[in-house]
C-alpha atoms as an extended CHARMM CRD file, in Angstrom:
* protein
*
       282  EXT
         1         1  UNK       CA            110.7990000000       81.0370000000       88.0910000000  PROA      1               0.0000000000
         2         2  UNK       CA            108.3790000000       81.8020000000       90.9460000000  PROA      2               0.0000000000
         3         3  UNK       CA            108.4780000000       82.9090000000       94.3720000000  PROA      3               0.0000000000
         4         4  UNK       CA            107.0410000000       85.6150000000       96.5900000000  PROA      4               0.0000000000
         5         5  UNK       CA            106.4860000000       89.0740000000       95.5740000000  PROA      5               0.0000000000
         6         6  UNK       CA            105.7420000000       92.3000000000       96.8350000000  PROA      6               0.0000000000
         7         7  UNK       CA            104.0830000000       94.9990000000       95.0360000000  PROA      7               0.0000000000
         8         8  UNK       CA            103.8290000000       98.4920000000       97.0890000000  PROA      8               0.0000000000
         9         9  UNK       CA            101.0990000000      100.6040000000       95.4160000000  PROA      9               0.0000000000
        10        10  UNK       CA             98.2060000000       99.4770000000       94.3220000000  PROA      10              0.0000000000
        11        11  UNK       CA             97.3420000000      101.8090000000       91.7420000000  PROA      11              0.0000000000
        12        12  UNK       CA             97.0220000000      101.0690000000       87.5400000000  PROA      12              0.0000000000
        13        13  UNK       CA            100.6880000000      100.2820000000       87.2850000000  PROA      13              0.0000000000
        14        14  UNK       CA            101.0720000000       98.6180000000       90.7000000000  PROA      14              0.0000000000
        15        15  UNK       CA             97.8710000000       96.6370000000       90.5120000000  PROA      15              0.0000000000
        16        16  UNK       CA             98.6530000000       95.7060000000       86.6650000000  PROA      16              0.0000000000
        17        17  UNK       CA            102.3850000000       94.0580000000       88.1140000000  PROA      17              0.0000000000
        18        18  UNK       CA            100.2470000000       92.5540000000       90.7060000000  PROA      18              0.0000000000
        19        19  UNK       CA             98.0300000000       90.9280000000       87.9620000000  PROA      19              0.0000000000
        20        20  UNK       CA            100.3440000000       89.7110000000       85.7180000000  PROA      20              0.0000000000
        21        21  UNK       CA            102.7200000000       88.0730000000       88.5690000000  PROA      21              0.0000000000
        22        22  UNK       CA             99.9480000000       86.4480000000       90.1150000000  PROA      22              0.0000000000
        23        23  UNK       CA             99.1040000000       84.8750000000       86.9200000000  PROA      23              0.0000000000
        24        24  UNK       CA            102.6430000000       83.7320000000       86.3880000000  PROA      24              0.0000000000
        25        25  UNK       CA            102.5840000000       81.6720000000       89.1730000000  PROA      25              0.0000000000
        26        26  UNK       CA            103.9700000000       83.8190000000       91.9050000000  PROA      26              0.0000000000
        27        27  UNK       CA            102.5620000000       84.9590000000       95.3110000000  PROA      27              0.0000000000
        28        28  UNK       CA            101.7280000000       88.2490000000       95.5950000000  PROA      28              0.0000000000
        29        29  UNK       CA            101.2480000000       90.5770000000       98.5460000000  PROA      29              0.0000000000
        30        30  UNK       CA             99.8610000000       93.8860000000       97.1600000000  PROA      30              0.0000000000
        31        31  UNK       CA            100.3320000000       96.6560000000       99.6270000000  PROA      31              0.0000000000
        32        32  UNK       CA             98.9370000000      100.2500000000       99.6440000000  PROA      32              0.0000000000
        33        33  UNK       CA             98.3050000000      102.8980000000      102.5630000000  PROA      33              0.0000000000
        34        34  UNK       CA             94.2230000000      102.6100000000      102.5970000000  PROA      34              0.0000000000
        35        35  UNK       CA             91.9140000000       99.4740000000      101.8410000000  PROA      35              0.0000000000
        36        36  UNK       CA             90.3450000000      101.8380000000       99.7450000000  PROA      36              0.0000000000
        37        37  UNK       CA             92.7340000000      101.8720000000       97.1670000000  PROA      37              0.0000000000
        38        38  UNK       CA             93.8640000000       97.7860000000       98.0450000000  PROA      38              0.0000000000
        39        39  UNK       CA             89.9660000000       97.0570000000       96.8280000000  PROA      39              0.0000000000
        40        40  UNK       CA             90.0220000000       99.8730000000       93.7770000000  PROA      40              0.0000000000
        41        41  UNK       CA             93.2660000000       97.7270000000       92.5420000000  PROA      41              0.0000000000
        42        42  UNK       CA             91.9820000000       94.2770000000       92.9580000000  PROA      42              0.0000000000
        43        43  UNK       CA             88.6120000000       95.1920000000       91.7320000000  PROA      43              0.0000000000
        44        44  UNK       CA             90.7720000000       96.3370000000       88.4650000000  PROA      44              0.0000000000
        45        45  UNK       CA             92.3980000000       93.1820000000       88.3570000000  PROA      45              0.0000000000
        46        46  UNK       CA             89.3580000000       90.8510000000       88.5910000000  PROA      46              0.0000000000
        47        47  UNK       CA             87.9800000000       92.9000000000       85.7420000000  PROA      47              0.0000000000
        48        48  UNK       CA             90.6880000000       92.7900000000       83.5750000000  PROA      48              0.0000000000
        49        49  UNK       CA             91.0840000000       89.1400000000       84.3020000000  PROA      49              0.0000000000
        50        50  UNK       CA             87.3150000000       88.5700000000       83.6710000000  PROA      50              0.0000000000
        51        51  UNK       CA             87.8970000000       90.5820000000       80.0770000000  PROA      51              0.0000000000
        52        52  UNK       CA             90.7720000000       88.0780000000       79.3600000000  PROA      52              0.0000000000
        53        53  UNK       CA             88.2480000000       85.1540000000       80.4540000000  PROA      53              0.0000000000
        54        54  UNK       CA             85.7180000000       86.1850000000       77.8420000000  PROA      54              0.0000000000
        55        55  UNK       CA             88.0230000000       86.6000000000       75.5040000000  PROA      55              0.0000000000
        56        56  UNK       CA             89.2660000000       82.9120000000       76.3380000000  PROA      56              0.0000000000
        57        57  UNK       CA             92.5330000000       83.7410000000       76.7620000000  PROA      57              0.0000000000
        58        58  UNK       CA             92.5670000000       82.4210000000       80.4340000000  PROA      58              0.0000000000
        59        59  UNK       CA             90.2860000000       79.9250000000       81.9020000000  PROA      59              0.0000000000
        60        60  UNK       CA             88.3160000000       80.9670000000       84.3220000000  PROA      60              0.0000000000
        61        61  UNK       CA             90.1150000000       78.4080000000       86.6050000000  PROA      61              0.0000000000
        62        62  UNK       CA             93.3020000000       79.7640000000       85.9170000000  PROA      62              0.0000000000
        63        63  UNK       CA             91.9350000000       83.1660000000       86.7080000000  PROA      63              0.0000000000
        64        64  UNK       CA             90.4710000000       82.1460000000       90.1380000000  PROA      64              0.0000000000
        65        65  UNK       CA             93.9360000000       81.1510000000       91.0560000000  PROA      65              0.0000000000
        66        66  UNK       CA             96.1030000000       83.8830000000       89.7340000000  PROA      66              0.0000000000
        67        67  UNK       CA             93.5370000000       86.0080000000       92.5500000000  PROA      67              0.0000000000
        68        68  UNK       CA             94.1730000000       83.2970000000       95.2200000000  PROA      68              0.0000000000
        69        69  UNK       CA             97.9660000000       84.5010000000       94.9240000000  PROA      69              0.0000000000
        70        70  UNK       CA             97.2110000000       87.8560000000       95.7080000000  PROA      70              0.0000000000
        71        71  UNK       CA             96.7590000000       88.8350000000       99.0260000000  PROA      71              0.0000000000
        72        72  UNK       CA             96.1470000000       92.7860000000      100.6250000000  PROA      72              0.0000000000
        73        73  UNK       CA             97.8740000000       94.4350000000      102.9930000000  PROA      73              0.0000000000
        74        74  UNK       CA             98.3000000000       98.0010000000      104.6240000000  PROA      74              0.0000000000
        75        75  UNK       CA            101.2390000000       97.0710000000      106.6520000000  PROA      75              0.0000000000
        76        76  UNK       CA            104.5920000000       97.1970000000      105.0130000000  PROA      76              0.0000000000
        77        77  UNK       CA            106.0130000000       94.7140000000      107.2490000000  PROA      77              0.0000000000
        78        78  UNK       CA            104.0130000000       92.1410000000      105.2680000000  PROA      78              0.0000000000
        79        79  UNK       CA            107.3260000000       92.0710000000      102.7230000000  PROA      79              0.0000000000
        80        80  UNK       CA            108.8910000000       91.1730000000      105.3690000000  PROA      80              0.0000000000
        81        81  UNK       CA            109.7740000000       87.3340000000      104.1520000000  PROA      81              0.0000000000
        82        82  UNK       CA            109.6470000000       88.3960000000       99.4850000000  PROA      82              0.0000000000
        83        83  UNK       CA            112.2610000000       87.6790000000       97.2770000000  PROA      83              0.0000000000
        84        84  UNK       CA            111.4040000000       90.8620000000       95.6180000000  PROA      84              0.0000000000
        85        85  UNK       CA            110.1370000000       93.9100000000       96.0200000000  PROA      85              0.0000000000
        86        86  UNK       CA            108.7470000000       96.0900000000       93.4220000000  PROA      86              0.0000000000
        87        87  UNK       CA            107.8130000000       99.7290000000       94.3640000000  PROA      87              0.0000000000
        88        88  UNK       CA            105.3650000000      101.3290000000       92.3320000000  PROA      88              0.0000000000
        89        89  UNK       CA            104.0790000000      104.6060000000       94.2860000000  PROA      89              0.0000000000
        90        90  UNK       CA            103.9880000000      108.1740000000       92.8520000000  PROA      90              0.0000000000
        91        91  UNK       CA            106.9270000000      109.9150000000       91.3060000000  PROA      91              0.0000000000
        92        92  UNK       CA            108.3540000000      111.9120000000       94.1340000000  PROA      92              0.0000000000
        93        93  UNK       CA            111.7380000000      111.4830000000       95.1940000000  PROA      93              0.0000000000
        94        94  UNK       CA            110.7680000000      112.0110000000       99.2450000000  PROA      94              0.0000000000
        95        95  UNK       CA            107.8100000000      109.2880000000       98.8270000000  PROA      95              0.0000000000
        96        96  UNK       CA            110.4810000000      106.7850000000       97.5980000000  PROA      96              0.0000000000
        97        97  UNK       CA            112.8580000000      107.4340000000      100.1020000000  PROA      97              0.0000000000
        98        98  UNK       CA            110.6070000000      107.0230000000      102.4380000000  PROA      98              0.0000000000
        99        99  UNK       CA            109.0960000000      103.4510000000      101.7270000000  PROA      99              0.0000000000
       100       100  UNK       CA            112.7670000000      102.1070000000      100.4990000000  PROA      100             0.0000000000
       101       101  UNK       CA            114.2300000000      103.4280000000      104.0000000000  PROA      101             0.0000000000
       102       102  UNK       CA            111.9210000000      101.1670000000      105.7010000000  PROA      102             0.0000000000
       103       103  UNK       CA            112.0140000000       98.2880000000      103.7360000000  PROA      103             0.0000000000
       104       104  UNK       CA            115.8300000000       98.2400000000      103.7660000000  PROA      104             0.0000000000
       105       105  UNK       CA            114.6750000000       97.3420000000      107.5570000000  PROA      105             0.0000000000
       106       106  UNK       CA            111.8060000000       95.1080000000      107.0860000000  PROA      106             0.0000000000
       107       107  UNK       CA            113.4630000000       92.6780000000      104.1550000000  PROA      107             0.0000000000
       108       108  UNK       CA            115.6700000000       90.0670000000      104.1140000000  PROA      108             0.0000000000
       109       109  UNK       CA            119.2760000000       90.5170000000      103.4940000000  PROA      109             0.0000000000
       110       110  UNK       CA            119.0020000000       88.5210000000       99.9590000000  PROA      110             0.0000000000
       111       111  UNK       CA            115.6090000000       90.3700000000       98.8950000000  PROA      111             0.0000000000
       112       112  UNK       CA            116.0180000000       92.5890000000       96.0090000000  PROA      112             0.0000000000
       113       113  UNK       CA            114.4260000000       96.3570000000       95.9120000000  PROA      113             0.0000000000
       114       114  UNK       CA            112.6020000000       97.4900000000       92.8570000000  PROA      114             0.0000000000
       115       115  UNK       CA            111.7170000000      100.6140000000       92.1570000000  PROA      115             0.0000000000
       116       116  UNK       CA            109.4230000000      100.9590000000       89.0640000000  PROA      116             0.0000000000
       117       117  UNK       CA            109.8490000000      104.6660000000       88.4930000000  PROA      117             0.0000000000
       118       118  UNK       CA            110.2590000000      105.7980000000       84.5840000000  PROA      118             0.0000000000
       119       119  UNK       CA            112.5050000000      108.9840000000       85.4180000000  PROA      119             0.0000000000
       120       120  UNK       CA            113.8700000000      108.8860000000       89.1470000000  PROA      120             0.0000000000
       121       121  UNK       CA            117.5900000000      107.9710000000       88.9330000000  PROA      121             0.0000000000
       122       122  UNK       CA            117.9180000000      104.5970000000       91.2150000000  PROA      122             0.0000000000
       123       123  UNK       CA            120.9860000000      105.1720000000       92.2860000000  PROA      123             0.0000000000
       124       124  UNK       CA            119.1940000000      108.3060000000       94.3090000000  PROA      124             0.0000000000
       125       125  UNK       CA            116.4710000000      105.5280000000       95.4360000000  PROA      125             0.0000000000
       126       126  UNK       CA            119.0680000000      103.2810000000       96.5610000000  PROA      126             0.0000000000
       127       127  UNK       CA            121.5700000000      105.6830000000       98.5470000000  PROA      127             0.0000000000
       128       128  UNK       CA            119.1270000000      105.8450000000      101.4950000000  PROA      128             0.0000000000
       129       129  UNK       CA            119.7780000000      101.6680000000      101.7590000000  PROA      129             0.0000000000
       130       130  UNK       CA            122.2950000000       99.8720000000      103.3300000000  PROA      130             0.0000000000
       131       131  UNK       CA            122.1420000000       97.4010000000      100.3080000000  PROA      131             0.0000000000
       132       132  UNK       CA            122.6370000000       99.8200000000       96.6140000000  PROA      132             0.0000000000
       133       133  UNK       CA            123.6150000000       96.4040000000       95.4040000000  PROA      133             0.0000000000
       134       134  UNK       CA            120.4350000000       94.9490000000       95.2820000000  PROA      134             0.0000000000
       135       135  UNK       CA            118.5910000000       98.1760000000       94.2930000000  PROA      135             0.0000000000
       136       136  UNK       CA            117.6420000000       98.1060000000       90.9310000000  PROA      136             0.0000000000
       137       137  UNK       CA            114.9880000000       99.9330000000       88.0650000000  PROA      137             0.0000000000
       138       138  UNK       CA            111.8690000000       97.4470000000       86.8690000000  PROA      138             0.0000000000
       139       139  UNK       CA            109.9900000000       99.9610000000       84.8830000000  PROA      139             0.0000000000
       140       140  UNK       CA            107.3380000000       98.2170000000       83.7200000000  PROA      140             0.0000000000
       141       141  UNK       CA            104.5870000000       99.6680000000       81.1640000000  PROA      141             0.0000000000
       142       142  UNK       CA            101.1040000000      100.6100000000       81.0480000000  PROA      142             0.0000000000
       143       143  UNK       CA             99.0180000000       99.0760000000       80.9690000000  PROA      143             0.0000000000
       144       144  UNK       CA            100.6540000000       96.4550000000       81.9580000000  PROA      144             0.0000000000
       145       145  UNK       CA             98.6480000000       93.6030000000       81.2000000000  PROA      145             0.0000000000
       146       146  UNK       CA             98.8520000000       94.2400000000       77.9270000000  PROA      146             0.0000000000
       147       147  UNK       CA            102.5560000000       95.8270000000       77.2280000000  PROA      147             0.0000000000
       148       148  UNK       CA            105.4950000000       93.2920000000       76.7440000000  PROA      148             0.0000000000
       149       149  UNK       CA            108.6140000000       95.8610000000       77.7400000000  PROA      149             0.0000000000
       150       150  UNK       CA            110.2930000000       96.1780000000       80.9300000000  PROA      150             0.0000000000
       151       151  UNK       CA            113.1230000000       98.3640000000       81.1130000000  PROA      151             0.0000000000
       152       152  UNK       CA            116.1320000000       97.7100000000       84.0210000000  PROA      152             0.0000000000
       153       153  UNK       CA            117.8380000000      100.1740000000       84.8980000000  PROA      153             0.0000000000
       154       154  UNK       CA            121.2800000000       99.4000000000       86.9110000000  PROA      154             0.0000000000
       155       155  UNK       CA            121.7860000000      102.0820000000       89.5130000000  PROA      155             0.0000000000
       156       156  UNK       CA            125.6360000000      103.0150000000       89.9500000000  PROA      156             0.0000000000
       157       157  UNK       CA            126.1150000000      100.2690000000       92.6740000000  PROA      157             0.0000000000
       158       158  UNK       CA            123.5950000000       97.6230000000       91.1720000000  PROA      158             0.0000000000
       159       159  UNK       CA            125.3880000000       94.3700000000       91.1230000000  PROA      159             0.0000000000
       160       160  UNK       CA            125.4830000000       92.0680000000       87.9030000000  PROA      160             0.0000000000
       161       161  UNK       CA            123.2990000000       89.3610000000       90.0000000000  PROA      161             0.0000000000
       162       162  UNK       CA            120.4150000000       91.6910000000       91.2530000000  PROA      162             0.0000000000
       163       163  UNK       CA            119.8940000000       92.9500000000       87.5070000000  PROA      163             0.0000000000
       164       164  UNK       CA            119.9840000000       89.0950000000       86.5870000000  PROA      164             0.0000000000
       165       165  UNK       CA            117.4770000000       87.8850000000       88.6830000000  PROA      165             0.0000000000
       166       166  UNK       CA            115.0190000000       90.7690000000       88.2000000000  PROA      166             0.0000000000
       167       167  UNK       CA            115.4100000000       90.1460000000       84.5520000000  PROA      167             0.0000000000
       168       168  UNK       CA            114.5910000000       86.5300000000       85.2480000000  PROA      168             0.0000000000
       169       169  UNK       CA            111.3230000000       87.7950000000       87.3850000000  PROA      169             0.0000000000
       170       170  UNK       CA            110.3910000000       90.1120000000       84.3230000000  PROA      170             0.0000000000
       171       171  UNK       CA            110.7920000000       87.5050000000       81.8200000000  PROA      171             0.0000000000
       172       172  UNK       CA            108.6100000000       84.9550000000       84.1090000000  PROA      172             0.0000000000
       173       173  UNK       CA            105.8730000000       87.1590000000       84.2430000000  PROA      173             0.0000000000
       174       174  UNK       CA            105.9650000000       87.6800000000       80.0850000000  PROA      174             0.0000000000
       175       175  UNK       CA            108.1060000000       90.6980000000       80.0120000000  PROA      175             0.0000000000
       176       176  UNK       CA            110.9190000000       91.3340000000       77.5020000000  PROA      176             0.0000000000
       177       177  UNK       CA            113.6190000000       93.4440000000       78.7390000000  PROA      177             0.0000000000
       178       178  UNK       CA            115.6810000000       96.2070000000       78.0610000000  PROA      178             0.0000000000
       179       179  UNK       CA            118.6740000000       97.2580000000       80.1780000000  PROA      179             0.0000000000
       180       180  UNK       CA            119.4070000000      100.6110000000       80.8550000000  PROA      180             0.0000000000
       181       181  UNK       CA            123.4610000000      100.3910000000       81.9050000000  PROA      181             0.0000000000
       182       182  UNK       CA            123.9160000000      104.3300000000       82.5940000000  PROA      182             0.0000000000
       183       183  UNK       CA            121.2060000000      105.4880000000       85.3410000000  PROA      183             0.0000000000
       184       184  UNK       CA            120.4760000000      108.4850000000       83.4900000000  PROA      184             0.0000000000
       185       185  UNK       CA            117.1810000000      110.1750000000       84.4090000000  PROA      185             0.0000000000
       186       186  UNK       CA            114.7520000000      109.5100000000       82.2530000000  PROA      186             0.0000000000
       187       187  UNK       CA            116.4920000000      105.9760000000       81.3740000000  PROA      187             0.0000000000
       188       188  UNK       CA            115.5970000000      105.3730000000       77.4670000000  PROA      188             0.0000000000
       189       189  UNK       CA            111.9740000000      105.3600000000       77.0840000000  PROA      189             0.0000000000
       190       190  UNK       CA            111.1490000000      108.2320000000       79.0920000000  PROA      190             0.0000000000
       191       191  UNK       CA            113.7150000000      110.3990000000       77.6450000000  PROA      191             0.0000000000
       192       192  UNK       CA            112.2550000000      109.4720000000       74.2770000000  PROA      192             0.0000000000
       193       193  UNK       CA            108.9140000000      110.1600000000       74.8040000000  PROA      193             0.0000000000
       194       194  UNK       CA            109.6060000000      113.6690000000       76.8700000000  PROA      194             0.0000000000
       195       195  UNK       CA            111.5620000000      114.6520000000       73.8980000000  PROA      195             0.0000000000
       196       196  UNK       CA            108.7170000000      113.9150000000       71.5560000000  PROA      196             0.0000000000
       197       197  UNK       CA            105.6370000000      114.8210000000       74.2900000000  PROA      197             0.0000000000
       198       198  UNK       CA            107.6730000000      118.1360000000       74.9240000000  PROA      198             0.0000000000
       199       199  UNK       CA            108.1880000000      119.2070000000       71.1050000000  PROA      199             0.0000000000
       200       200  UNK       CA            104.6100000000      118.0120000000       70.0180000000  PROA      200             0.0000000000
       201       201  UNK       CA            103.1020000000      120.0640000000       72.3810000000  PROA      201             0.0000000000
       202       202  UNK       CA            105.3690000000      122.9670000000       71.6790000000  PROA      202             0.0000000000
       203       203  UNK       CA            104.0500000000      122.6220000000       67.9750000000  PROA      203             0.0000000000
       204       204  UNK       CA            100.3990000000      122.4330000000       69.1400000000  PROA      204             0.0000000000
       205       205  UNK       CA            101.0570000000      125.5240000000       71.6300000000  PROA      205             0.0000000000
       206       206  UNK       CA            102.2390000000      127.5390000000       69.0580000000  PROA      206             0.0000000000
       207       207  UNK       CA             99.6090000000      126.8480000000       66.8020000000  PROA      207             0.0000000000
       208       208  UNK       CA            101.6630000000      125.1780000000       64.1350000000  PROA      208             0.0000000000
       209       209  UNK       CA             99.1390000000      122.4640000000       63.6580000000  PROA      209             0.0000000000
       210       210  UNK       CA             96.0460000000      120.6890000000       65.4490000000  PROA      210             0.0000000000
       211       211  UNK       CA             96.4610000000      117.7060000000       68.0410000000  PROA      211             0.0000000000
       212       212  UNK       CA             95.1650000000      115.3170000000       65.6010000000  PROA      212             0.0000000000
       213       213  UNK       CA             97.4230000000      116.3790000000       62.7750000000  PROA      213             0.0000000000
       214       214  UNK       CA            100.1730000000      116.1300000000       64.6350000000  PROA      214             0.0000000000
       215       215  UNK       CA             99.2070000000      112.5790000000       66.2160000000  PROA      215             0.0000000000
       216       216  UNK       CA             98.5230000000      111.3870000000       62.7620000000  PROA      216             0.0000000000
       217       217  UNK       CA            102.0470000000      112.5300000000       61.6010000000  PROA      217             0.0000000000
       218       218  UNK       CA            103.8570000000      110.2050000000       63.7840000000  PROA      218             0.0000000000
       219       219  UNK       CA            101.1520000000      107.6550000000       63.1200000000  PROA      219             0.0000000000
       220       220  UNK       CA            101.1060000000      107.3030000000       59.6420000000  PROA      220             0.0000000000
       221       221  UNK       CA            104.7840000000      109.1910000000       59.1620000000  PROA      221             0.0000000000
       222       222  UNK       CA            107.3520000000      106.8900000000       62.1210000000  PROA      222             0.0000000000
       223       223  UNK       CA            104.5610000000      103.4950000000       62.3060000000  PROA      223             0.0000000000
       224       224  UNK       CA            104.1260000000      104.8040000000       66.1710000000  PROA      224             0.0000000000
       225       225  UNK       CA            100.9920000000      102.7340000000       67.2650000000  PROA      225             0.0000000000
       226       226  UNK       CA             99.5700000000      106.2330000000       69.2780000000  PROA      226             0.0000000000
       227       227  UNK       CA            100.4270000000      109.5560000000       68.8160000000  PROA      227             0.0000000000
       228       228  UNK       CA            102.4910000000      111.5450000000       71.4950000000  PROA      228             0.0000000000
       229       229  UNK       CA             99.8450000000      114.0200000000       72.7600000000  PROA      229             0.0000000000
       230       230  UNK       CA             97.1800000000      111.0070000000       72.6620000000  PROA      230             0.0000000000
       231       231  UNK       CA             99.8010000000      109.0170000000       74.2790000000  PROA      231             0.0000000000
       232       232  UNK       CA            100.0700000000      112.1230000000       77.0530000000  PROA      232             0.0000000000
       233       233  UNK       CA             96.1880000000      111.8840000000       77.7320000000  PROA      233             0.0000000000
       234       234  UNK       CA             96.2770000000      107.9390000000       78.1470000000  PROA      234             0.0000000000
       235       235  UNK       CA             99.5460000000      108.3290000000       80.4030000000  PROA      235             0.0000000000
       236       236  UNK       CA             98.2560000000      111.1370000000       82.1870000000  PROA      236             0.0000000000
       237       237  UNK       CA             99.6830000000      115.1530000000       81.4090000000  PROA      237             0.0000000000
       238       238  UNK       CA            100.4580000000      115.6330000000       85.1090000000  PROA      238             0.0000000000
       239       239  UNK       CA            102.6950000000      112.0450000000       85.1940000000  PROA      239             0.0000000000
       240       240  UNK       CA            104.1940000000      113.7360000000       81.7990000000  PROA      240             0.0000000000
       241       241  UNK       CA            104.9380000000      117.1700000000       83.0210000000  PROA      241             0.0000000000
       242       242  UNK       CA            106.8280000000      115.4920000000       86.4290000000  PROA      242             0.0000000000
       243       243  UNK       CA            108.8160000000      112.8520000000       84.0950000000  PROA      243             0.0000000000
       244       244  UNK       CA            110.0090000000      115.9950000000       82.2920000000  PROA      244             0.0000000000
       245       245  UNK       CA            110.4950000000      118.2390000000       84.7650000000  PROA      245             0.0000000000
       246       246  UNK       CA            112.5790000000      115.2600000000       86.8640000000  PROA      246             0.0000000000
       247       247  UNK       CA            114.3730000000      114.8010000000       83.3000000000  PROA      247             0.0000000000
       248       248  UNK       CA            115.0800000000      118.6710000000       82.6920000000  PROA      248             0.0000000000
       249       249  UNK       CA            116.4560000000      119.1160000000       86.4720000000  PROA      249             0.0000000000
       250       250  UNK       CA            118.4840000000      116.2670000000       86.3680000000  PROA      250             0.0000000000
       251       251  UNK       CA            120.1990000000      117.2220000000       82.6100000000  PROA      251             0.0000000000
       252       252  UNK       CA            119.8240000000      120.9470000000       82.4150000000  PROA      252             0.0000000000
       253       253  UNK       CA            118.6970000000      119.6380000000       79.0150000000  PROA      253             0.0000000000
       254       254  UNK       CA            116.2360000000      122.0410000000       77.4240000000  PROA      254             0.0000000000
       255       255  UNK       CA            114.6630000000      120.0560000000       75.2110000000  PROA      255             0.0000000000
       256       256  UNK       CA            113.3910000000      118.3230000000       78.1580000000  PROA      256             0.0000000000
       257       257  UNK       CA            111.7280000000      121.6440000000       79.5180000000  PROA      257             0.0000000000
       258       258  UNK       CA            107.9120000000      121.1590000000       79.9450000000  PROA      258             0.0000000000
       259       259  UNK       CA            105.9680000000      124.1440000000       77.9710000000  PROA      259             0.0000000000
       260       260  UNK       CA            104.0780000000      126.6320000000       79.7050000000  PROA      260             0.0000000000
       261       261  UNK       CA            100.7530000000      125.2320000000       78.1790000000  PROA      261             0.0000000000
       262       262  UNK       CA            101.3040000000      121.4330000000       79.7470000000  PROA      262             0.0000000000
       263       263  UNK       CA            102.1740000000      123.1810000000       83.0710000000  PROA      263             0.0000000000
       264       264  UNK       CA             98.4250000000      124.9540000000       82.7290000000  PROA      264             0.0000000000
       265       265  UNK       CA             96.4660000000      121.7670000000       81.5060000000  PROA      265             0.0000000000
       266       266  UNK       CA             97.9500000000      120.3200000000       85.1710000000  PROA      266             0.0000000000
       267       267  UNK       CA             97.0850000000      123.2790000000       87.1130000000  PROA      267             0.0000000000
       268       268  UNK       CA             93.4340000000      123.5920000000       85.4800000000  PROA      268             0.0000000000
       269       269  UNK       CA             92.9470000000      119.8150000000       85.9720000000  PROA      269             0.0000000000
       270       270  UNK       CA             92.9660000000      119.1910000000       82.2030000000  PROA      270             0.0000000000
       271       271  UNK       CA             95.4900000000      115.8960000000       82.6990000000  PROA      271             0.0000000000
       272       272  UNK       CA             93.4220000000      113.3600000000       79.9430000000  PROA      272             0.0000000000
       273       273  UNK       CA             91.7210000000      110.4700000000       80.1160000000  PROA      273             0.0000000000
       274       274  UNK       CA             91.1500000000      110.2610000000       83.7230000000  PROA      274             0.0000000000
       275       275  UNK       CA             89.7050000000      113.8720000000       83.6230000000  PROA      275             0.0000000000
       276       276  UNK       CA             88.1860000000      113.3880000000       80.7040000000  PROA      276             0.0000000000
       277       277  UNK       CA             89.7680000000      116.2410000000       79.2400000000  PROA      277             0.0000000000
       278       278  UNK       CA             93.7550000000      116.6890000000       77.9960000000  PROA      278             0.0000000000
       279       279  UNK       CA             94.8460000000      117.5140000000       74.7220000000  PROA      279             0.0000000000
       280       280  UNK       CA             91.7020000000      115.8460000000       73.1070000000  PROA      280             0.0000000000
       281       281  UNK       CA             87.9370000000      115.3170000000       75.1290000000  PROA      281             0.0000000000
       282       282  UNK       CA             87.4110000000      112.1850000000       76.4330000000  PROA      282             0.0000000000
């Protein structure tokens, strides 16, 4: 299965779904507000296409063409003739609504809206479309390249052949899926990984033991490949800390309510990796 795809964001998780689709064969129009994030996300993917050259796990033929796929846009009316959509902007309820009112206008009847947010409930994405039905949850993983799940997440009005073909797109692309058939927030993998992010943090806040000790706990103790607070620097503590808090709104749950301490890493600009400073120094 290939055909043409849309990708709106072109940050790490937008650029990443842009990669790997391109690669699989599809076209790929890769649209963000500025060209100075379009060129930050295809200069990502040429380098991690180069790294997967050297490694000789793609010719560099095949590579050259997976980039011919992919073409840049600013304009949102250039999804205007996709089979799919996927959205993958930030995690705010009001910048959703915003980009899936207008596509509802700019797309074809039959094109199907993705939305790959990991906590948003769809069925909020979709109510501000005249099509619910063919709203659906794509949440793929970082980084992407690299990580084999996608979870789909049927909003309360998703129909049985939009969550079909999107699992048919994610499997194209080398995706195995999940399906999510309650539009919970949080889905199943966010929920999980709040819960634990939220508890191990708790434990380090309160002093019951050090980051690493509690990383290696999970590591060595549950087989998990990264620990959870790690696993919050390489995510990012402010994309943590809104999953939760869009989890703990939602439920009223409060195991899903954020500690005081991840609230003040985000406010000091301690968020991990991409500071170089979270719950460990980068």
């Amino acid at each position: 299965m290939a055909g043409k795809l849309a990708v709106i964001g072109a940050g790490l998780m937008g650029s990443g779904i842009a990669q790997v689709s391109a690669q699989a064969g599809w076209d790929v129009v890769l649209r963000d507000v500025t060209d100075a994030a379009l060129t930050r996300g295809t200069d990502g993917i040429k380098a991690s296409y180069d790294k997967f050259v050297s490694k000789g796990k793609l010719t560099a033929e095949d590579a050259e063409a997976a980039l011919a796929r992919i073409t840049t846009t600013t304009d949102l009316d250039a999804a205007s003739d996709v089979d799919i959509v996927v959205e993958a902007a930030f995690e705010k309820i009001e910048i959703k609504h915003e980009i899936f009112r207008a596509l509802d206008k700019i797309v074809r009847e039959d094109t199907i809206l993705a939305s790959n947010t990991s906590a948003i409930p769809i069925t909020k994405i979709a109510a501000v479309t005249e099509r619910p039905e063919r709203v659906v949850g794509a949440h793929f993983f970082s980084p992407v390249p690299m990580m084999q799940l996608c979870e789909l997440v049927r909003g309360y009005k998703t129909s049985d052949e939009t969550l079909a073909t999107t699992r048919a797109f994610a499997e194209s692309v080398g995706k195995t899926c999940i399906v999510v058939n309650r539009d919970v927030a949080g889905f199943v993998t966010t929920r999980l990984i709040s819960a634990l992010v939220v508890e191990a943090a708790k434990l380090y806040e309160s002093g019951v033991a050090s980051a690493e000790d509690i990383d290696i706990a999970c590591k060595l103790g549950f087989g998990h490949a990264m620990g959870p607070l790690a696993t919050a620097d390489l995510t990012g503590v402010d994309i943590l800390l809104h999953a939760t808090s869009n989890i703990y709104t939602e439920s009223q749950d409060e195991k899903f309510a954020p500690p005081e301490l991840m609230r003040r890493m985000v406010d000091a600009g301690d968020i991990g990796r991409k500071s170089g400073q979270g719950f460990y120094k980068h």
